[in-house]
C-alpha positions in Angstrom: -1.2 -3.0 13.0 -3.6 -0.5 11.8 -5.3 -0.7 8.6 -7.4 -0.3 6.1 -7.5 3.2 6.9 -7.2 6.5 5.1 -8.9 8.6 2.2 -11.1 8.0 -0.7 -12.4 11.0 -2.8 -13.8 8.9 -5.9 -18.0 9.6 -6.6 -20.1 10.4 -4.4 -17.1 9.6 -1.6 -16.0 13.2 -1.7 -19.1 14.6 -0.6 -17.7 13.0 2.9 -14.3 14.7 2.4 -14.3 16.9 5.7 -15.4 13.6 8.0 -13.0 11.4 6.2 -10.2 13.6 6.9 -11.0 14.3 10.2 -11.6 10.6 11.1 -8.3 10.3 9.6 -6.4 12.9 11.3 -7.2 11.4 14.5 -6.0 7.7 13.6 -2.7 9.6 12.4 -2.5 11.5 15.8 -3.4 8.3 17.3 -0.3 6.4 15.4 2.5 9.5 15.8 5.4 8.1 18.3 6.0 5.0 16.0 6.2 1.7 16.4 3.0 1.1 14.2 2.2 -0.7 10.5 -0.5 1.3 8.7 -2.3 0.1 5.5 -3.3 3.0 3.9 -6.2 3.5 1.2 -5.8 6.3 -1.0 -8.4 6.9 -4.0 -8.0 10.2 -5.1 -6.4 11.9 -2.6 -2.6 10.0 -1.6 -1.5 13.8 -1.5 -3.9 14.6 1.3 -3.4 11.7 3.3 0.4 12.1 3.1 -0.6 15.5 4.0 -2.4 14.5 7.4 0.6 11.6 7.9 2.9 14.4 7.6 1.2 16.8 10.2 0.3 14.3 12.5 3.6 13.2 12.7 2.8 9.4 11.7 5.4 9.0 9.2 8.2 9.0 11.6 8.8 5.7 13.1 6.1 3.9 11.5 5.7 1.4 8.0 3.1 3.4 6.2 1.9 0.9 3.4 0.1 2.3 0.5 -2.7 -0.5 -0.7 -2.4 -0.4 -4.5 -1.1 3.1 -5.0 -3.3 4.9 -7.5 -1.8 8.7 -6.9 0.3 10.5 -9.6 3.9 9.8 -10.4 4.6 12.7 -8.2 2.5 11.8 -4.6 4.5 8.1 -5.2 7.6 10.1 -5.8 6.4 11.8 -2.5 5.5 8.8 -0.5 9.0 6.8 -1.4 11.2 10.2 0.1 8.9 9.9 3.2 9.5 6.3 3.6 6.5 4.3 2.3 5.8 1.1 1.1 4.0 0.2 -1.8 2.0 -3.1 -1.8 0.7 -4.4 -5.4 -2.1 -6.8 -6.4 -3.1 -8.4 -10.0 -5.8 -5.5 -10.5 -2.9 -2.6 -10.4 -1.1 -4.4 -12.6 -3.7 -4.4 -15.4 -2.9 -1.0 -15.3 -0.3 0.9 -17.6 -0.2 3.6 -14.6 -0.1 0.4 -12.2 2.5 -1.8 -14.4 4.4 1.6 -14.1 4.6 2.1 -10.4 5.4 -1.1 -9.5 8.3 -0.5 -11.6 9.2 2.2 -9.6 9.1 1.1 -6.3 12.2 0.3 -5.0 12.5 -3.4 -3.9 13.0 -3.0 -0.3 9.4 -1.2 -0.2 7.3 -3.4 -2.3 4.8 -5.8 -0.9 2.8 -7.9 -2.3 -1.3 -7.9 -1.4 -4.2 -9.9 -2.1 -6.9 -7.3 -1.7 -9.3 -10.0 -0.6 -12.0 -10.2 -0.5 -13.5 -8.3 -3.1 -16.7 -8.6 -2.2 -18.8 -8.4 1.5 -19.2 -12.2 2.2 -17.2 -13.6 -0.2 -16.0 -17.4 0.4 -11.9 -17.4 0.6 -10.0 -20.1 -1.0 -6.6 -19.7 0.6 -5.2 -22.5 -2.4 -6.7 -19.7 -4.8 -5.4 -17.1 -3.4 -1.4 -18.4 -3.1 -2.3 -19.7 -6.8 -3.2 -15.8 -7.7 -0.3 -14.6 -5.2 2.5 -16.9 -6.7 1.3 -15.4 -10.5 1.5 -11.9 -9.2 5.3 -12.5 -8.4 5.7 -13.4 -11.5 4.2 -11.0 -13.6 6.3 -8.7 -11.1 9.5 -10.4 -11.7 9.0 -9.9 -15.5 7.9 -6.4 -15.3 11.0 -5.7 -13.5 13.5 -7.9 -15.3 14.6 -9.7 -12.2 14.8 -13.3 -10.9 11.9 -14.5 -9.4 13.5 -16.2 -6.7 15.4 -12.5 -5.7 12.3 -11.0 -6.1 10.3 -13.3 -3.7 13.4 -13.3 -1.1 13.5 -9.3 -1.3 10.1 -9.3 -0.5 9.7 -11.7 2.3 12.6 -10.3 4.2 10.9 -7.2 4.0 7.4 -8.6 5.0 9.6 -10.1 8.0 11.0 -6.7 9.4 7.6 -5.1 9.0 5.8 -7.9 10.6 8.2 -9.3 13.0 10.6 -6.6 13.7 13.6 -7.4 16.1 
């Protein structure tokens, strides 16, 4: 399991475009031959780092995960055909872009994600969080007009195979 790792162009971020890439790159190399679960942040740049995945050969027998995709339609267009996963949290879905995507996303690559904590130090309430969780499925079930129970059962069996795969 490797994560949080990948790009973030946003502010002054960019300035560090050349070492993130390259820092990057080599966690890509690192992860080609498979066998691997990658959460993957991508602010401003998802067509980059599914450049890099693509070069390095790390889409190819891994679970890339995309943390709260924030790329255009096209790079999530781009990161289904190569296999990704998309994982969504209450923030993305505050979105109209966000609503949108997770929309999009087939079922059998959307995860749910807490993106906790959101701050350095920040006391975790695990009640909270399956409290916040359990309304995200919801708000995902009616954004996608589909039984929350399927929804939920989709889900899980696809958090099994990624995290417990035979």
């Amino acid at each position: 399991f490797i994560g949080e790792v990948g790009l973030d162009f946003a502010g002054d971020r960019a300035a560090a475009r050349e070492a993130q890439v390259a820092a990057f790159e080599r966690v890509a190399r690192a992860s080609a031959g498979g066998g691997k679960v990658l959460s993957i942040h991508a602010v401003r740049a998802a067509g980059e780092v599914l450049d890099v995945l693509e070069r390095a050969g790390a889409l190819a027998g891994n679970a890339c995960i995309f943390h709260w995709f924030s790329g255009t339609s096209d790079e999530l267009q781009r990161a289904l055909r190569a296999g990704c996963f998309c994982s969504v949290n209450p923030r993305m879905l505050a979105a109209k872009r966000g609503r949108a995507y997770a929309q999009a996303v087939p079922a059998e690559r959307l995860l749910l994600e807490t993106d906790a904590p959101s701050e350095a130090g920040e006391p975790y309430d695990p009640a909270a969080e399956a409290a916040r969780l359990a309304a995200l499925l919801e708000t995902l079930a009616e954004l996608r007009r589909t039984p929350v129970d399927a929804l939920a059962a989709r889900i899980a069996e696809t958090s099994r195979a990624l995290l417990f795969p035979a």
